[in-house]
N, C-alpha and C positions, 0 to 999 in steps of 0.2 A: 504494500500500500504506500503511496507517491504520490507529490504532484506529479512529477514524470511521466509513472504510470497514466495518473489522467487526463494528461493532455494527450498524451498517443491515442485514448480510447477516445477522446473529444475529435481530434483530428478527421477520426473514421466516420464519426455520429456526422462534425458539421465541414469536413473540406478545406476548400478556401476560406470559411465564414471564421475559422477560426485562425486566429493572427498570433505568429512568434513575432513579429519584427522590433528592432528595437525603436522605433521609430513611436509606436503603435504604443507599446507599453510604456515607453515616456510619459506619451498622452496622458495614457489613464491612471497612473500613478506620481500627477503631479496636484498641482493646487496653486489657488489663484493667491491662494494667502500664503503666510509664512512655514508652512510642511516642507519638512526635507520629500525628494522623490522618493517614492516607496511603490517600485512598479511589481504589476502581476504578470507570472509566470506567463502566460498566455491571456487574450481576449476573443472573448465570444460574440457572436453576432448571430442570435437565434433568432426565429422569423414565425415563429408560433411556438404557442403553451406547450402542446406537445413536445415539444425541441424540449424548450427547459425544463420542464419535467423529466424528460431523458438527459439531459447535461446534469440536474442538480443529481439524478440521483446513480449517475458516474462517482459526482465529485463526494458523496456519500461513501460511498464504497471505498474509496480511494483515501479517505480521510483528506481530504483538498478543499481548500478555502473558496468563498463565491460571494464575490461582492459586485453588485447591481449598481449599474453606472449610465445617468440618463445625457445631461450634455455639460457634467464635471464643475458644477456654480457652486459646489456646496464651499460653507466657508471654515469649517471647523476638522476634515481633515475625513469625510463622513466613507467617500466613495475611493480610497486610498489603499491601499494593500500591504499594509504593515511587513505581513506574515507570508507575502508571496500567496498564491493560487489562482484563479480562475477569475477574470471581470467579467460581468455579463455586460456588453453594451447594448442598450434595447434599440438602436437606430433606426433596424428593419421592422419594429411591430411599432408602429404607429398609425393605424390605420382607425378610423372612425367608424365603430362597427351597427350604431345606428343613433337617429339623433330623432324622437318624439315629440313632436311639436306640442301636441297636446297634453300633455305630461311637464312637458319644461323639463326633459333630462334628455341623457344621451351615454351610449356605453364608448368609451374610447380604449386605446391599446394604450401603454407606459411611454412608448418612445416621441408621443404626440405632445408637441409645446403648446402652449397656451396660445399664444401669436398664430398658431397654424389651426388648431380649433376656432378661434374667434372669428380669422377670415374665413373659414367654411360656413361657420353660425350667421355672415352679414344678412342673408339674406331672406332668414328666417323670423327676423325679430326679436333675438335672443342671443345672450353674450353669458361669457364663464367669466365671473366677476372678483376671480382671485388674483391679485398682480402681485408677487413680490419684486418685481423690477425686470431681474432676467430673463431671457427668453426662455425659462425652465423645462423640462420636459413634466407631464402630469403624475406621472409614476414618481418621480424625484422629488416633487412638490409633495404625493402624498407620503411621500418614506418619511421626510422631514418635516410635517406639519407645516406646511409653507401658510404664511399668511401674505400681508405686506401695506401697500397703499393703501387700497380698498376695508381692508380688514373693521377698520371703523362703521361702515355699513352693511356688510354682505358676508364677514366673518371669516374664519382662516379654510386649509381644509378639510378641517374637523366638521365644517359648521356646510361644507357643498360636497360630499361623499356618501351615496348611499349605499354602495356597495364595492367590493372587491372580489375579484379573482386575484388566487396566491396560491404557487408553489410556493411548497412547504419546505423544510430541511430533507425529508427524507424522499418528495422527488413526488406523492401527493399535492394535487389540486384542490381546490377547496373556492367555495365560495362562503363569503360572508354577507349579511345584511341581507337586503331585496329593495325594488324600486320603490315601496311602499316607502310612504314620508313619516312614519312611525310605525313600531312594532314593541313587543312586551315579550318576544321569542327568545330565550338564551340569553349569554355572554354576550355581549359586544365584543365579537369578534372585527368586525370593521375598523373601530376606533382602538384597538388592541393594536392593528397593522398601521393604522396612520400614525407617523413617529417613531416606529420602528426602528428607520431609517437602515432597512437590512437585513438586522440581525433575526429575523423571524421567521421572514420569505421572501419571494421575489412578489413582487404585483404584478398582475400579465392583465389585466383590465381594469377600469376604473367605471364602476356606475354615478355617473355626477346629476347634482341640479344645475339648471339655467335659471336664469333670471329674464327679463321682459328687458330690452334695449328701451331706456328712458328716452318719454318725450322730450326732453330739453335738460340740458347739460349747461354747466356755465363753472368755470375755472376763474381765481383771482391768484395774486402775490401781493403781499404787504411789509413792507418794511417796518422794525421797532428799533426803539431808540435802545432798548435793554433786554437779553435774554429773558428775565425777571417779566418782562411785561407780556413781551410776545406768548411763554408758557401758559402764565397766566390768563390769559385771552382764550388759550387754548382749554384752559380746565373750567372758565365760565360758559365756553360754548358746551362744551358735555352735559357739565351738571344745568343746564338751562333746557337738556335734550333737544335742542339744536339735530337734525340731521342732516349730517355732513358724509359725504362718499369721501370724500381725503381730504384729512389736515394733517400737512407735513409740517416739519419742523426743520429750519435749516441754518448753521450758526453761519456769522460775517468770514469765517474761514473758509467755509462750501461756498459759499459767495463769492468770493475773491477769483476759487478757483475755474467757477462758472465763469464766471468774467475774463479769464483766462485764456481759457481753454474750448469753450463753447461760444464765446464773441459775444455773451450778453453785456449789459448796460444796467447793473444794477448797483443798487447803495450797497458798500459794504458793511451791512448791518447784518443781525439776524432777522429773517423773514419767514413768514407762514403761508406756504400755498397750499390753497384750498380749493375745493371742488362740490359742486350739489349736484345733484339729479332727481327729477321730476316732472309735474308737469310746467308749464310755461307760466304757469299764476306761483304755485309753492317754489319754483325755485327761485323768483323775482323776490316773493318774502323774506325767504332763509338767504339771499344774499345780503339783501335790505338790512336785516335782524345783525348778522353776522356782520354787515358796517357798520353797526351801532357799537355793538362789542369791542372793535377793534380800535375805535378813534377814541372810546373811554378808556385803551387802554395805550394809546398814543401811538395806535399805526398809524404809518406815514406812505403815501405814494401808491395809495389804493388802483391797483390794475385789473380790466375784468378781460378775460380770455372767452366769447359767447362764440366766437368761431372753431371749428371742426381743426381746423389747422394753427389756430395760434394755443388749444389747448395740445394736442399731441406734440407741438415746440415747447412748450413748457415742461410736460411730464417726461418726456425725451431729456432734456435737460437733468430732471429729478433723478431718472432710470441711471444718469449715465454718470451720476456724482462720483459714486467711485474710481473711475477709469480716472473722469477730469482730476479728483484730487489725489489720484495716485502720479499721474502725469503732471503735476505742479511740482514737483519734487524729483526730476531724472534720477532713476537706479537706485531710487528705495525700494524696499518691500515691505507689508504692514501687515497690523495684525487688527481683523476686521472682528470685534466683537460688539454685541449687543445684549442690555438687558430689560426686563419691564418691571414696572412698580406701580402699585398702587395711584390713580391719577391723583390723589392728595397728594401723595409726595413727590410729583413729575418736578415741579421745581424745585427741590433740596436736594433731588439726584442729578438735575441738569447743573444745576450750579455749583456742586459740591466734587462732580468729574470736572467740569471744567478748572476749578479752581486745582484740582488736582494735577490735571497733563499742564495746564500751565506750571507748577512745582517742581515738574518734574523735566522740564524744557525740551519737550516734546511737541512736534507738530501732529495734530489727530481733531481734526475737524468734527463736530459731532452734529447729528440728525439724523431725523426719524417720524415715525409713524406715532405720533405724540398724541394724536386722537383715542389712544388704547394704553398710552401709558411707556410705551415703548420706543429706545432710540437707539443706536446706533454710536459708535468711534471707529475712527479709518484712524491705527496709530501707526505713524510712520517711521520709520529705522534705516539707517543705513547698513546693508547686509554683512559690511567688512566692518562692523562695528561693535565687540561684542557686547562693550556697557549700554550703547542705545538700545538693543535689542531687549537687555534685562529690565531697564525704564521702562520700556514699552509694556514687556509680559507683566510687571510690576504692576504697572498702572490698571492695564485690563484686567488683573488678578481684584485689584481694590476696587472699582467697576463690579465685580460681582458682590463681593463682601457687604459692598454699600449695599446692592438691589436685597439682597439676602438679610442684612439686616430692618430694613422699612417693608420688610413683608413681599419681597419680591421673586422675583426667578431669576437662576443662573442667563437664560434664554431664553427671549422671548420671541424668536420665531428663525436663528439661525442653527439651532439643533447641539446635540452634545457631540458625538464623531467621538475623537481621539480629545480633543483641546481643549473640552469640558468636563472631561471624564473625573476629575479631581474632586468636582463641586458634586457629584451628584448625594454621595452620604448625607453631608452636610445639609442639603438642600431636602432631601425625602428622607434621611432616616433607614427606621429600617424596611417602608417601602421598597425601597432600592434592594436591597436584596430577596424582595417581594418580586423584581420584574427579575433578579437574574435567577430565580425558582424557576418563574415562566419561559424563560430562554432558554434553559435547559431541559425545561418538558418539552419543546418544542423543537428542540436543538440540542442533543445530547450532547453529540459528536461536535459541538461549537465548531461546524464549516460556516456558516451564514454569519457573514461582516465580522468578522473576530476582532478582539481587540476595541471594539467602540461602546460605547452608550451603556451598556452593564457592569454587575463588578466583574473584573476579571478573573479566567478561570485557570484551574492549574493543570 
């Protein structure tokens, strides 16, 4: 029993579909963030359920690791190969296997990104209303609880999953859930797989809801004189229940680097863009409501975005924050973490990180998805550097400890992988080795994502 062994046997099962190159394993054993490469033995390229059912339960027999790999965005180190084995890359099953107009869902395959769903759904009157920014694939979204922008009105997705197909460790199929919009049937075996991030099974279908494409959309940005005021803006519109489809949060550093990098023209403040949807009367109010808010709390340079194209320039802009403000700094590398807290305490945690990476004379621009409590640090380092680097993991380190102390989470929607795996005790107790019971009833032989999100085994 080998990986050796079972790539010879994978080779027979998928062909060409299955890739030595080093070229190939690079790919998928690297990361956007700060992970040394950690490439797999081989990559897979199955093209149906039955495939990976037959692959997984190779890599069963063989004692061989199998980690599920959609288009590589994760940031904590989720879809990496520590331990060497088998990547599953789901490239060729993306296909849309039926989309119900009358139902408002639709069944997709793993390798399908959200951008490639949405344009198929234009024309039906319905959109998949989860954005974490990237052009993620849906199976990667659901491994990792993907939430993002939107999350404020339409929820992460936990909250637009009603069912899954997954191979399992041992190379069984299984469905979970059903299209029904509630049930009293069982475990929640669905919401068991979303968050997974791997280590449970593969996901080979995804049964999702849609939502209704809103009659009228309208986007703003606002500039504040002070972090302090902008947050706070933020936490009157929640508690006011205000609904807002995105209010982001973006400090005068993310600014700077927009301005940069993407050729905007804004104040280098911190600023709030936000977004409604509804009809053409409620969304005229909640914009209305929401500039009252803002100029009591001294926004400045109110801009409204009510065109199709000056809002997807704006949120293009949002999407692409990290790139621009990694790109402000040639030949760093960062460590991209994020946590959420309680919305009472969204400003003790924005100003109390910030007051931090500044102490620590570090550049790490901070925002986020602050409508839910949630934000984000892009900490930057110089890679030939090894005390910046330790500032950096430092500071992300206190970044938790904070959220975890005001009643928060380690993560709140970039997942645990490898980079988390420290906080989880801490964080659940002995939950936490409540789910690594469940990973090993479901995963004896720990081949599925080894190494991440559980405690680890011996």
């Amino acid at each position: 029993m080998s990986i050796e062994s079972a790539v010879k046997r994978l080779k027979t099962l998928l062909g060409e579909r299955l890739s030595l190159s080093s070229s190939d394993r690079d790919l998928h054993g690297g990361s956007e963030t700060y992970f040394a490469l950690a490439r797999p033995d081989a990559v897979a390229y199955p093209q149906t359920t039955e495939e990976v059912s037959a692959l997984v339960k190779i890599c069963a027999d063989e004692r061989c690791p199998v980690i599920g790999w959609g288009v590589g965005t994760s940031l904590e180190g989720q879809a990496q190969a520590p331990l060497g084995g088998v990547c599953v890359d789901f490239r060729d099953m993306r296909a849309i296997r039926g989309i119900r107009q009358e139902d408002m869902d639709a069944t997709v395959e793993p390798g399908l990104t959200r951008e490639e769903l949405n344009e198929e759904l234009r024309a039906t009157g319905l959109f998949f209303p989860v954005d974490p920014g990237a052009n993620a694939t849906l199976g990667g979204m659901a491994a990792t609880r993907a939430s993002g922008t939107t999350a404020v009105r339409y929820g992460t997705m936990r909250d637009n999953i009603l069912g899954l197909e997954v191979v399992l460790a041992d190379g069984r199929i299984i469905q979970t859930g059903s299209r029904a919009r509630k049930s009293s049937s069982g475990y929640d075996l669905t919401a068991l797989m979303i968050g997974s991030e791997g280590t449970l099974g593969l996901i080979t279908a995804l049964d999702i809801k849609l939502q209704g494409q809103p009659e009228a959309v309208t986007a703003a940005i606002c500039a504040f004189e002070t972090i302090d005021a902008a947050v706070n803006c933020v936490i009157e519109t929640i508690q006011l229940g205000l609904s807002m489809a995105r209010i982001e949060f973006v400090d005068a550093a993310s600014i700077a680097a927009f301005n940069s990098q993407a050729k905007a023209d804004m104040r280098e403040m911190p600023h709030l863009m936000v977004e409604f949807h509804g009809t053409e009367f409620s969304v005229a109010e909640m914009a209305e409501t929401f500039g009252n808010i803002a100029e009591e709390h001294g926004g400045l340079g109110f801009e409204w975005a009510a065109r199709r194209e000056e809002r997807e320039a704006l949120w293009r802009m949002r999407h692409n924050a990290f790139y621009s403000i990694v790109q402000s700094r040639p030949g760093c590398r960062s460590i991209v973490t994020d946590i959420c807290v309680p919305i009472s305490r969204l400003a003790d945690a924005v100003n109390d990180t910030i007051a931090d990476i500044a102490d620590s004379g570090l550049t790490g621009p901070i925002l986020g998805h602050v409508g839910d409590g949630n934000f984000h640090s892009i900490l930057m380092f110089d890679p030939n550097n090894a005390q910046e680097f330790k500032a950096a993991k430092a500071a992300a380190e206190r970044m938790v400890e904070r959220s975890l102390a005001m009643g928060g989470t380690a993560t709140g929607e970039h997942g645990i992988g490898m980079g988390k795996l420290h906080y989880m005790e801490r964080e659940h107790g002995a939950a936490w080795l409540v789910m690594g019971s469940i990973k090993n009833a479901l995963d004896p032989l720990n081949i599925m994502n080894p190494g991440k999100l559980v405690p680890p085994t011996n």
